[in-house]
Every structure is written in structure tokens, then in C-alpha cells.
DRENTI-482267 format. One record per residue (C-alpha): residue number from 1; x, y, z. Coordinates in Angstrom, 1 decimal. Layout:
R    nr        x        y        z
R   NUM        X        Y        Z
...
REM end
This chain:
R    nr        x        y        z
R     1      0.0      0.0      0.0
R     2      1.6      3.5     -0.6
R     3      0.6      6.7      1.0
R     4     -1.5      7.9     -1.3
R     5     -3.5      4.7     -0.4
R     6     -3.7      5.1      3.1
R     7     -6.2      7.4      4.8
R     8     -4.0     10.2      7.2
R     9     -7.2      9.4     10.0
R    10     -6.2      5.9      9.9
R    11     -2.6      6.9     11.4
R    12     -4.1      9.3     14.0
R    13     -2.9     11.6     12.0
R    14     -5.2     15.1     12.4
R    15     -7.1     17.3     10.1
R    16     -4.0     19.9      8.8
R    17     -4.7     23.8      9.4
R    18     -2.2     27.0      9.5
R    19     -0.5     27.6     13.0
R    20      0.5     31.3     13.0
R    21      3.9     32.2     14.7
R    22      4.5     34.6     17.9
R    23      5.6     38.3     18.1
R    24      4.9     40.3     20.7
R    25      2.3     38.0     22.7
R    26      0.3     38.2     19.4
R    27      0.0     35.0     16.9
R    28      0.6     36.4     13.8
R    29      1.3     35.9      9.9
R    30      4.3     36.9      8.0
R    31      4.7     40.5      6.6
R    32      4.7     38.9      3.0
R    33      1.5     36.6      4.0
R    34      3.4     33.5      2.9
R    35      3.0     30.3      4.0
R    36      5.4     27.3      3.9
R    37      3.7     23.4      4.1
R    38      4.8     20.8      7.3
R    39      4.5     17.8      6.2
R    40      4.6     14.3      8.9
R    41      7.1     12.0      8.6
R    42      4.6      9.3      9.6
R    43      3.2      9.5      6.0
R    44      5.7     10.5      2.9
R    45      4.4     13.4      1.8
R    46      1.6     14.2      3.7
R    47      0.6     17.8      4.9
R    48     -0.4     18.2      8.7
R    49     -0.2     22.5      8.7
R    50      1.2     25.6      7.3
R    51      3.7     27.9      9.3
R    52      4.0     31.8      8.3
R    53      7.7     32.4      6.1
R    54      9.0     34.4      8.1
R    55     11.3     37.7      6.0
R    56     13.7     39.8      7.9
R    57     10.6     42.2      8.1
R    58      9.3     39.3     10.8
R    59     12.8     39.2     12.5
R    60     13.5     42.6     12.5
R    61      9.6     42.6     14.2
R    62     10.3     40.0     16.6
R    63     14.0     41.6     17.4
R    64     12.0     45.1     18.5
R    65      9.4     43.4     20.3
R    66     12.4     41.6     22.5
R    67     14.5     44.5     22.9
R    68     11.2     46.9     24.4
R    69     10.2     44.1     26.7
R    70     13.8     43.8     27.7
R    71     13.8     46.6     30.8
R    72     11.1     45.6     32.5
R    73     11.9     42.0     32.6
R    74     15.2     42.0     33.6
R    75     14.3     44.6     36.4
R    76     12.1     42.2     37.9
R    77     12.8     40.8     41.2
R    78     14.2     36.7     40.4
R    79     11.4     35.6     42.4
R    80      8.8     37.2     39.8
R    81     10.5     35.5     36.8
R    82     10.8     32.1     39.3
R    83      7.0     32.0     39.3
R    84      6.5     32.4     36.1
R    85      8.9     29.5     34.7
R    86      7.3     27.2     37.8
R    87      4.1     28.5     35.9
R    88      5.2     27.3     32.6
R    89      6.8     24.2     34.4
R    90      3.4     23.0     35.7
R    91      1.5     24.3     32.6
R    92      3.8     22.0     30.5
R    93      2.8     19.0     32.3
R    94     -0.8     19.5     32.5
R    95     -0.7     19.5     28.6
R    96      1.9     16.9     28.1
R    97     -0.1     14.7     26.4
R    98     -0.9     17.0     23.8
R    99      2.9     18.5     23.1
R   100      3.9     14.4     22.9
R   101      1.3     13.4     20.4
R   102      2.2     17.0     18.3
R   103      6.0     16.1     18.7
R   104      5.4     12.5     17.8
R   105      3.6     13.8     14.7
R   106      6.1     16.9     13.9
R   107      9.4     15.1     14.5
R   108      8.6     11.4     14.3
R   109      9.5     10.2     17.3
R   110      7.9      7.4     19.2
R   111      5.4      8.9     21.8
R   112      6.3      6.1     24.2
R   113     10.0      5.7     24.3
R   114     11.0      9.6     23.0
R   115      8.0     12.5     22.8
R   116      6.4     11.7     26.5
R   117     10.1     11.6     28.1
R   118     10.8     14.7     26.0
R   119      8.0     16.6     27.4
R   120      8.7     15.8     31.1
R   121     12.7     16.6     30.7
R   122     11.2     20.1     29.4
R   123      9.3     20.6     32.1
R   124     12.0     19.4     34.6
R   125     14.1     22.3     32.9
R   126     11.7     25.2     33.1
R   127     11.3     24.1     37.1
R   128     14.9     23.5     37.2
R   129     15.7     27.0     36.0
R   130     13.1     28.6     38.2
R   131     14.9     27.1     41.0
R   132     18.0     28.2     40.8
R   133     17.2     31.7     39.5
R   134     18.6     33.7     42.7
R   135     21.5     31.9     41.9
R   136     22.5     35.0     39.3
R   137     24.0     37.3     42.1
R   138     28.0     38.5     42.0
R   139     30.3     39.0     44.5
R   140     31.5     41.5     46.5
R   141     35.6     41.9     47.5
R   142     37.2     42.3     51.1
R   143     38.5     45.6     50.3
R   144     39.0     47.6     53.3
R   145     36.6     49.9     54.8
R   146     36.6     52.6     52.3
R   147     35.8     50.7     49.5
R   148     32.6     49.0     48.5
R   149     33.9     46.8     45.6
R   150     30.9     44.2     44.0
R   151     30.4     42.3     40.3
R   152     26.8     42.0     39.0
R   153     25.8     39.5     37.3
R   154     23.6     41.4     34.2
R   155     21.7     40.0     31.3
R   156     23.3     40.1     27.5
R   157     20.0     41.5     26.2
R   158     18.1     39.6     23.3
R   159     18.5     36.0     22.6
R   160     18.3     34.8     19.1
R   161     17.7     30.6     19.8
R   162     17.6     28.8     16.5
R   163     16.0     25.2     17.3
R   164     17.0     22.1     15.6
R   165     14.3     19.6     14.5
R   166     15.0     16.1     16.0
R   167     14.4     17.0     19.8
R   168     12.6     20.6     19.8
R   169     10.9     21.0     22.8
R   170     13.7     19.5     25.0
R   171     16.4     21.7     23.1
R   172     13.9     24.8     23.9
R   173     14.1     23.7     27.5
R   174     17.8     23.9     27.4
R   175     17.8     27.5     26.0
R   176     14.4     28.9     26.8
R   177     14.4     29.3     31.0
R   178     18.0     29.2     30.9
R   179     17.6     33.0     29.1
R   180     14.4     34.1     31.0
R   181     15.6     33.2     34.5
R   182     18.9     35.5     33.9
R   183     16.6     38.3     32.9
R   184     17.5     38.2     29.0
R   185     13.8     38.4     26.4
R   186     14.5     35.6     23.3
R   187     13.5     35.1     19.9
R   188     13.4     31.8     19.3
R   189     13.5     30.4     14.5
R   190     12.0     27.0     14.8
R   191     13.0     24.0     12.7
R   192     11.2     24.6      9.5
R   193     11.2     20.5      9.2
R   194      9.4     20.5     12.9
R   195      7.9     23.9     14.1
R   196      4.6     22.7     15.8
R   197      5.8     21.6     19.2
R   198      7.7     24.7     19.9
R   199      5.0     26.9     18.7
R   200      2.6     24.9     21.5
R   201      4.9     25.6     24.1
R   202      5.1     29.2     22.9
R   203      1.1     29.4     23.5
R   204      1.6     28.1     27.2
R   205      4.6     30.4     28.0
R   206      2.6     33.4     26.6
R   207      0.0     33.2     29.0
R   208      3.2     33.8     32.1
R   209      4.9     35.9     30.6
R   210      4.8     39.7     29.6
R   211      4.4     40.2     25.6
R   212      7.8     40.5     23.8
R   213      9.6     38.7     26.6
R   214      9.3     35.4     24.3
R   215      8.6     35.5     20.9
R   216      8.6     32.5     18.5
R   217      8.8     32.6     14.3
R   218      8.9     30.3     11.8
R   219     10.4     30.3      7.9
R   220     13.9     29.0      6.7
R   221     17.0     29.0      8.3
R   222     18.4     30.4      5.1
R   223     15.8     33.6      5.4
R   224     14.6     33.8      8.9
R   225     17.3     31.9     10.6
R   226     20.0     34.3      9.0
R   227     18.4     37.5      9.2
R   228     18.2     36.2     13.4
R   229     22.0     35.9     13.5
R   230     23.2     39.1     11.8
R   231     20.4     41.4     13.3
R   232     22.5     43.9     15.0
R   233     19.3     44.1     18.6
R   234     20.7     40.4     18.6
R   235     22.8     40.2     21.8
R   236     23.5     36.5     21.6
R   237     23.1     33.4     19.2
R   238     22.4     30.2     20.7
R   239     22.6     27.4     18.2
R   240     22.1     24.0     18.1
R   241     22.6     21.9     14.9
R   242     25.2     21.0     12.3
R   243     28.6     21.3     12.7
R   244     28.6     23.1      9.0
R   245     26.4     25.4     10.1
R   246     27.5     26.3     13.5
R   247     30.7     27.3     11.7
R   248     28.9     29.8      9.8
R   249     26.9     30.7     12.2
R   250     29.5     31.6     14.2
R   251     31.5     33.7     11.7
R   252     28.3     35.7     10.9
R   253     27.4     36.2     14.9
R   254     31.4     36.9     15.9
R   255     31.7     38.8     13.4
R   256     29.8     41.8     15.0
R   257     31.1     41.1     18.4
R   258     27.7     39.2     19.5
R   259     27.7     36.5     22.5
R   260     27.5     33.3     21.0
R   261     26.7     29.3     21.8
R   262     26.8     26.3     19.5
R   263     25.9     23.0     20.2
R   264     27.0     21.0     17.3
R   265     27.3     17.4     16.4
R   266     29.0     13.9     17.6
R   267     30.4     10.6     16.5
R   268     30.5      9.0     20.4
R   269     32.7      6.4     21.3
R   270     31.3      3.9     23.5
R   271     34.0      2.1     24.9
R   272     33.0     -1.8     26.2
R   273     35.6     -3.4     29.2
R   274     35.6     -7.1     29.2
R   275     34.7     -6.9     33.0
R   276     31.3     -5.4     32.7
R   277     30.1     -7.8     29.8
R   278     28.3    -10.0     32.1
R   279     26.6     -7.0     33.4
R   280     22.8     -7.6     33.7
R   281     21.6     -4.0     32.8
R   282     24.7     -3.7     29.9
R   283     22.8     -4.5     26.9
R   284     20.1     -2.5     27.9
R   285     22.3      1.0     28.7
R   286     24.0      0.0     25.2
R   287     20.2      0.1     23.4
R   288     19.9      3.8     25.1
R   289     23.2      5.2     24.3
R   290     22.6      4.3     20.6
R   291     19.8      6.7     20.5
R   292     17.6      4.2     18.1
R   293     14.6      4.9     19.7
R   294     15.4      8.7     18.3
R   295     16.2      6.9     15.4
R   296     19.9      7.6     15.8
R   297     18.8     12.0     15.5
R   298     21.0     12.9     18.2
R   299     24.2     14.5     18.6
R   300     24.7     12.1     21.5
R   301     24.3      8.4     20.2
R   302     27.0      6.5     21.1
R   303     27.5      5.1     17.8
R   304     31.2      4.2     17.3
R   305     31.1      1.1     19.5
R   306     34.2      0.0     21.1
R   307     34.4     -3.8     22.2
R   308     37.0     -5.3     23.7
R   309     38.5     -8.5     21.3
R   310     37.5    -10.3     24.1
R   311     33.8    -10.1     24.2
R   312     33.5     -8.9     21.0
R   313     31.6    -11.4     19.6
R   314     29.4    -12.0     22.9
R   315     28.2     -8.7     23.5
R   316     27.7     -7.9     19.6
R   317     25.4    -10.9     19.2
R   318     23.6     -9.9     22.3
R   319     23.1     -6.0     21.4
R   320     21.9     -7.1     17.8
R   321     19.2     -9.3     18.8
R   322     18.2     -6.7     21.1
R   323     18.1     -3.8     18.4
R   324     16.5     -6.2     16.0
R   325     13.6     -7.0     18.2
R   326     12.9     -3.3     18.0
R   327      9.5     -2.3     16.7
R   328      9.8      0.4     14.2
R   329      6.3      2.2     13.1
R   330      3.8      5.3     13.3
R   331      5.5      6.9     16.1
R   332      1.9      7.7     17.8
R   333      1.2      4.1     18.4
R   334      2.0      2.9     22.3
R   335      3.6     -0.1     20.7
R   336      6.1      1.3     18.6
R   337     10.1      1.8     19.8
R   338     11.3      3.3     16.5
R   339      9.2      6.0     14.8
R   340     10.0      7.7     11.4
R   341     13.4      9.7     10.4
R   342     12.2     13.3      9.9
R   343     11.8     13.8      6.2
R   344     12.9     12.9      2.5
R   345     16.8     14.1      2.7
R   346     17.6     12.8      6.0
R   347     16.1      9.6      4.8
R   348     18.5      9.6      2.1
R   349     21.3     10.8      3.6
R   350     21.1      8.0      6.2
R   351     20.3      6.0      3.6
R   352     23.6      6.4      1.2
R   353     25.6      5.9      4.6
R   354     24.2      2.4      4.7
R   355     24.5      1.6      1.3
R   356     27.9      2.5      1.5
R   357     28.5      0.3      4.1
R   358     27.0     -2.6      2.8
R   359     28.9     -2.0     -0.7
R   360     32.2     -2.3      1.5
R   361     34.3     -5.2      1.6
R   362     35.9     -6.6      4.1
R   363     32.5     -4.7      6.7
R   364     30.2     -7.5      8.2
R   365     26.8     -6.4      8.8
R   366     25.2     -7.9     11.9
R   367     22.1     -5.7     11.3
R   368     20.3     -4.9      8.4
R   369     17.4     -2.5      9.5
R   370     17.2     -0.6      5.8
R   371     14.5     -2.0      4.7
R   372     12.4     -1.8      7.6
R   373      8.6     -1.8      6.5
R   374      6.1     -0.3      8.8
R   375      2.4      1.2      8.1
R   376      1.8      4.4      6.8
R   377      4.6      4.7      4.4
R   378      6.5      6.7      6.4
R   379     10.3      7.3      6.0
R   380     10.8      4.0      8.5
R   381     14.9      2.5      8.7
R   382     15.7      0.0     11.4
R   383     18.6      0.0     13.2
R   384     22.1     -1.4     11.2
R   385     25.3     -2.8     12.6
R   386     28.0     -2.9     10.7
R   387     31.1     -4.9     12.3
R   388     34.8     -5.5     12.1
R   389     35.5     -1.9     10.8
R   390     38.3     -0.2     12.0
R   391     38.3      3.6     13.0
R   392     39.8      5.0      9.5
R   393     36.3      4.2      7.7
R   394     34.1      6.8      6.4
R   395     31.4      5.8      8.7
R   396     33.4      5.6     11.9
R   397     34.3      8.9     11.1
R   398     31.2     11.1      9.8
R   399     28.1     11.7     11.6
R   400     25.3      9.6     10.1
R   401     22.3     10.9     12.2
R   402     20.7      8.0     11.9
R   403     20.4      4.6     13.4
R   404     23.8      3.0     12.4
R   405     26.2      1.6     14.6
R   406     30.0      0.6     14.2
R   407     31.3     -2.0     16.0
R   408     35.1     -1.7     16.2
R   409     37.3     -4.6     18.1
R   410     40.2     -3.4     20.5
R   411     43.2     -5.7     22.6
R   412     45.0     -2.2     24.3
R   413     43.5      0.3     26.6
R   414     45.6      3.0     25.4
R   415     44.5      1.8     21.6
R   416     41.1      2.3     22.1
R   417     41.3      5.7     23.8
R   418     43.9      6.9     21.2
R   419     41.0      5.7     18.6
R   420     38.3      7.6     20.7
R   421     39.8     10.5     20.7
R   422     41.0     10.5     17.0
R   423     37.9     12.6     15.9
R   424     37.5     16.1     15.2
R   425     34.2     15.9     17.3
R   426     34.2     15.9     21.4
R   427     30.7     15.7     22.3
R   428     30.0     12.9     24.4
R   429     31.4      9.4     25.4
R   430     30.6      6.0     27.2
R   431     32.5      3.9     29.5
R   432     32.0      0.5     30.5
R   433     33.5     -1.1     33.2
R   434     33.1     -2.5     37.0
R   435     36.8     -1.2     37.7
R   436     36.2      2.7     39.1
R   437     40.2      3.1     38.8
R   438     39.9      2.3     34.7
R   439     36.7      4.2     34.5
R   440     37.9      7.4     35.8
R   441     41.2      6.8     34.4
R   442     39.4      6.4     31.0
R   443     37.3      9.6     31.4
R   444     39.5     12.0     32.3
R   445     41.5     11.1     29.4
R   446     38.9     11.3     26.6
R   447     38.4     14.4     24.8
R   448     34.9     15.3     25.4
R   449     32.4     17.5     26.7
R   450     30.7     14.1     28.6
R   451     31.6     11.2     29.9
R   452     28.6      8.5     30.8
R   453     30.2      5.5     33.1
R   454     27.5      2.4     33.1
R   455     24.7      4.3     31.5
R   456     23.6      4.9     28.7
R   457     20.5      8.1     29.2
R   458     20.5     11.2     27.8
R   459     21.4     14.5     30.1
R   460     19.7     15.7     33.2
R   461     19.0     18.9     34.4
R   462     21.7     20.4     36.6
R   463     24.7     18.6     34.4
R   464     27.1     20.8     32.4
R   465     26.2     19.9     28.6
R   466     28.1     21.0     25.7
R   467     31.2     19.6     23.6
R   468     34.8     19.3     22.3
R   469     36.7     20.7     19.4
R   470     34.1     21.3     16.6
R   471     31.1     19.7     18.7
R   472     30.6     23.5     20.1
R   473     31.6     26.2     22.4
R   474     29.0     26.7     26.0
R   475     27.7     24.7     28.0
R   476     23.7     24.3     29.1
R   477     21.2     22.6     31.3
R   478     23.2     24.0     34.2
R   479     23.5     26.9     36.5
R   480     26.3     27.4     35.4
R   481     26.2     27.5     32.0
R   482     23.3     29.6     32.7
R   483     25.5     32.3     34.1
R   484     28.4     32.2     31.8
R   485     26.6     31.7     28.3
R   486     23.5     34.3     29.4
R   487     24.7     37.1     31.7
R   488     27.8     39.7     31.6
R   489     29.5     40.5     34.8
R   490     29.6     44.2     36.0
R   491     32.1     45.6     38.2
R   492     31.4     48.3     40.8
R   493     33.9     49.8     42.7
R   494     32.9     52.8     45.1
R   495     35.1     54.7     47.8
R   496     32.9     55.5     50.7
R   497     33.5     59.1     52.4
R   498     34.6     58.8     56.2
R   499     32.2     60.5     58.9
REM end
């Protein structure tokens, strides 16, 4: 059956209609009154809604709508801006269902394994953030009783966020109460592959907070998301995407002397110790670090598998018939694990990686998931293992974004960290091992932003996030990422008169 065959209500898929984008607490269209289509991955092809292109007009709207709300935000006592993110926080979870079934149909991912947990983590953040927002206070310096010397910790301004599509609500919980808390107003470009979620959690946040303070559009990164970065009322940039753009972004932010953050991508080692292959709980840490049931979309999967010669074959055989007993379908049915890569071009992309591989000889494959058929006709891939590569090969090397694993064999500990290491990304890494000595040992000397020891979940609020080399400059998630990548620090020095 193709998707022209199958009926969109048959899929839970919902009637399509135009969601309108936010500027100053209004929900508007663009300036030029142009529309662009979002279609579901769930069904190839198939429309769910129309967002507003957004010009520079929009931007340069958004931008001014930022910068007047900017005074009277960050003059607020913390405690008024902690109530409204606790607001937010509780408003999220009362409408959780809804923002998982709209991310499950926006990004495809599975509404039991990925969308639900994406919508609590975002709620965690925004209470997180609320918590610790008195935490933005300076210092002041023992000097003497004539002097009254004190930093401030102050707000850049206006936040440009520019949202990625595989995990947009959690990525908007990194950036969005993070900003607010400090005192800063945001305009957040949405993923024009997956804009619906966001724009959801942009109606719940505008009924907590003051018009202007947080302001959502939509349109292409090439228009929107470009005219966000070079607008001169932009303060800071906070990116989180591709390596290839981040670079540009970057140049075009830096260039004018704006703040900026990049969160960029990963190819994660995951580095297996022959000691903790009888580990009960192994296997199933392995599954989550590979990020499958995101479909392999994250910066984060651990998807350069290291095993040790050892228990190479044990632990391979083990992991495969775990990922192959994966269900992969419409990512709104409770039973599915895998849903649907985002669109068209990822689907390729991922696709020509694994074709690649498979072409290759001397490569095993221990999992074929390419031709994964589901319902719906949706852009559906299994997860594939390809094994006995070495860490020269293309896809040891390049970030596939997609569920592929690479299972490389290793006899020396200071082989396999030397192979870790050898990559010009730094994200995130995963250790496995009952011996703390080796563990610690091993993380301290791999070159990344985070190091997982025996688990394999994704980040929690309060941890330092961010990368390596070209997987990004910041951190987030924490307090004190929120301070250094979201305020400016103010010295005051005053000599006080004697009596």
C-alpha cells in the first residue's frame, strides 16, 4: 500500500490547518502573508499544517518586540521571573499529552520511548531554571573599609535561539528558562522541518509571561534563521545543529562582536571493558546510548562502538538481537520503539551511509534494519550494525544521524582511547567497566564535553552539557552554563567618604 493509499485518520494523523507564529504576545502571519507546508514524517508526503515564512521584516519585528520588553523583565525581582517559569513548568505537564502526540507527529518520534520523556525533561528544565534563578548574584571583594567593591551578574539583552528539528521542545528547555531566568527576552526560529511543538509551548509560555519577553517565528534557516543571526538588537546566538552550520553561524554572529553558543554534532565512542560484559543491565544501557529509539537523530548516540576483542563477539550478538527485536512504526502508536526519520533528505542521507556500508568489503553487517517496512509509508529505517571496521572508515568517522552503529574490536587500553579521541568531534562518550580506577582513568583522558560510566540516558537537568573541538563552544542545562553563556558580569567599585 503507498501513501497515497492510506487514509491520514487511519494513522491518528489530524485534520491539517495554519498555525501562525508569535511576536509580541500576538499570533501572527508573516509580513509577505506567505506560508510554507509541514508535512509528517509518519506519512511521505503528507501535509499536517502551514507555518508563516518568516522575512527579515518578521525578524526585524520579533527583534524590537524583544529588545522593548527587555527593561522591564530584567528589572524584575528573580522571584517574579521564578513564578513564572514554575508556571510554565506545571502548565507544560498539565498539557503533556498534547505536546507528545504533536512532537510525535512533527518530529517522528515514538510517543512512548521519546516525545512523553521529551515533554517531562522540558518541564524538569523550566522548574529546574526557576529554582536556581537567585542563583545569578555577584560577588563582593574584602577591600578595606573605604571601598565597597561588587560584580553583577547582568543579562546580555536579546536572545536569538535557533532550534534544531530532531528533539525541539527538550532543546527549547535547554535554551528557553535558561535566558528568562537571567533576565534576557529571546526570539526563538524554529526547525522549519518541525515547528509545531515549539509553537505549542510558545502558547503556554505566553500566558506567564509579559508580551515581547518570548517570541517564536517560523520560515527558513536560510531567510529567517539568517536575518536572526546578523540582526544587529541580537545580543546572543544560541545554536544548536550541524557542525557546518554552526561554523557559519559563528562567523556571521562573531563577526559583529555578539555572545554566542553552538551545540554541534557527535560521533560518540562507547567504549566496552571485558569486566562489565556479564553486566545484567549492559545491553540495555548500550540500546539507550545508541539513541535508536530517536532513530539515531542525536548529537549524543554513542554510535562508534568500542568492544573489547575479548567479548566482542558475545556482546555484539547480544546488542543485535536486542536492536532487531525493536519495533519500528507510526511513532503515535504505544507499541512502537522506533518511529520515522524526519523527512525525505535525512532519509537519504542516512540512507547512502548504509548503502555505503553494505557495498564495502571486508565490513560485516550484523544488522540490516534498511528495509524496515512499517504502516503508513512513512520514512521507516531500522537500526544497522555494521562490524569488524576499523576507526579509518568513512562511517566511523562522519556523523550519520541516523540509526547506524559501528562495531570496532580493541586488545590495548591505550588503543582504544587513542581511537576515541581520533575525531574532530568531542561531544559525548561512554564507558564500560566495573573497575572505578579504569573508568575514571578512561574519562579524564577522553576528549569530550561528557563522559557516561554504566549508563547509557540522555542528560539531566543540573549537568554541564556541551562539547569538544568542533562539537561546540558553551555549556547548558546548568546553572552554570546559565550564568556564563546568558549574563555579563559588571564591576562596581565605590570609595565610601569617612564621617
Amino acid at each position: 500500500m503507498t501513501s497515497t493509499q492510506i487514509a491520514p485518520e487511519s494513522l491518528g494523523i489530524p485534520e491539517p490547518r495554519d498555525y501562525p507564529m508569535m511576536i509580541n504576545g500576538e499570533w501572527v502571519e508573516s509580513a509577505n502573508s506567505e506560508w510554507r507546508e509541514v508535512t509528517t514524517p509518519i506519512l511521505r508526503g503528507h501535509v499536517i499544517g502551514r507555518t508563516p515564512a518568516a522575512s527579515s521584516e518578521d525578524v526585524n519585528r520579533a527583534v524590537n518586540a524583544a529588545r522593548a520588553a527587555f527593561p522591564g523583565w530584567k528589572s524584575l525581582h528573580f522571584s517574579a521571573r521564578q513564578r513564572a517559569l514554575g508556571q510554565i513548568a506545571d502548565a507544560i505537564e498539565e498539557r503533556g499529552e498534547e505536546l507528545a502526540r504533536l512532537t510525535a507527529l512533527d518530529t517522528g518520534n515514538a510517543i512512548r520511548t521519546q516525545a512523553r520523556p521529551e515533554v517531562a525533561a522540558t518541564a524538569n528544565l523550566f522548574r529546574y531554571f526557576a529554582g536556581v534563578a537567585g542563583e545569578v548574584k555577584g560577588t563582593v571583594l574584602p577591600a578595606g573599609d573605604d571601598q565597597l567593591q561588587y560584580t553583577r551578574q547582568e543579562p546580555l539583552g536579546v536572545v536569538g535561539c535557533i532550534l534544531p528539528w530532531n528533539s525541539p521542545l527538550m532543546i527549547a528547555g535547554f535554551k528557553f528558562p535558561a535566558a528568562l531566568a537571567a533576565g534576557n527576552t529571546v526570539v526563538a526560529k524554529a526547525a522549519e522541518a518541525a515547528p509545531l511543538s515549539l509553537l505549542l509551548l510558545a502558547e503556554i509560555c505566553a500566558e506567564f509571561l509579559p508580551a515581547g519577553v518570548l517570541n517564536v517565528i517560523t520560515g527558513s534557516g536560510r531567510e529567517a534563521g539568517e536575518a536572526l543571526v546578523q540582526h544587529q538588537g541580537v545580543d546572543k546566538v544560541s545554536f544548536t545543529g550541524s557542525t557546518s552550520v554552526g561554523k557559519h553561524v559563528a562567523r556571521e554572529a562573531m563577526g559583529r562582536l555578539a555572545h554566542v553558543s553552538l551545540e554541534l554534532g557527535g560521533k560518540n565512542p562507547s567504549i566496552v571493558f571485558p569486566d562489565a560484559a556479564s553486566d545484567d543491565d549492559l545491553i540495555g544501557n548500550l540500546l539507550l546510548s545508541s539513541r535508536v529509539h530517536r532513530q539515531g537523530q542525536s548529537c549524543t548516540a554513542g554510535s562508534r562502538l568500542f568492544l573489547h576483542e575479548d567479548i566482542y563477539d558475545d556482546v555484539l550478538d547480544r546488542l543485535v538481537s536486542v536492536l532487531g527485536g525493536q519495533v519500528v512504526g507510526n511513532p503515535l502508536d504505544e507499541a512502537t520503539d522506533m518511529g520515522a526519520i524526519i523527512n525525505e533528505t535525512q532519509f537519504n542521507s542516512v540512507s547512502s551511509f548504509v548503502d555505503d556500508g553494505l557495498s564495502t568489503s571486508g565490513i560485516s553487517v550484523a544488522l540490516n534494519g534498511s528495509t524496515a517496512a512499517a504502516d503508513g509509508a512513512g520514512y521507516y529505517m531500522g537500526p544497522t550494525v555494521f562490524s569488524g571496521a576499523d576507526n579509518a572508515w568513512r562511517l566511523s568517522r562522519e556523523e550519520i544521524f541516523g540509526p547506524v552503529l559501528v562495531a570496532i574490536p580493541w586488545r590495548d587500553e591505550a588503543e582504544v582511547i587513542k581511537m576515541a579521541n581520533d575525531s574532530h568531534y568531542g561531544l559525548a562518550a561512554y564507558v564500560w567497566t566495573r573497575d572505578i580506577d579504569r573508568a575514571l582513568t578512561t574519562a579524564h583522558a577522553l576528549e569530550t564535553g561528557w563522559v557516561q560510566v554504566n549508563q547509557g540516558g540522555g542528560q539531566m537537568v543540573g549537568q554541564s552539557y556541551g562539547g569538544y573541538k568542533q562539537s561546540g563552544l558553551g555549556r547548558e542545562v546548568a546553572l552554570e552554563g546559565m550564568i556564563a553563556g546568558f549574563t555579563q558580569t559588571k564591576q562596581v567599585n565605590v570609595r565610601l567618604r569617612s564621617r
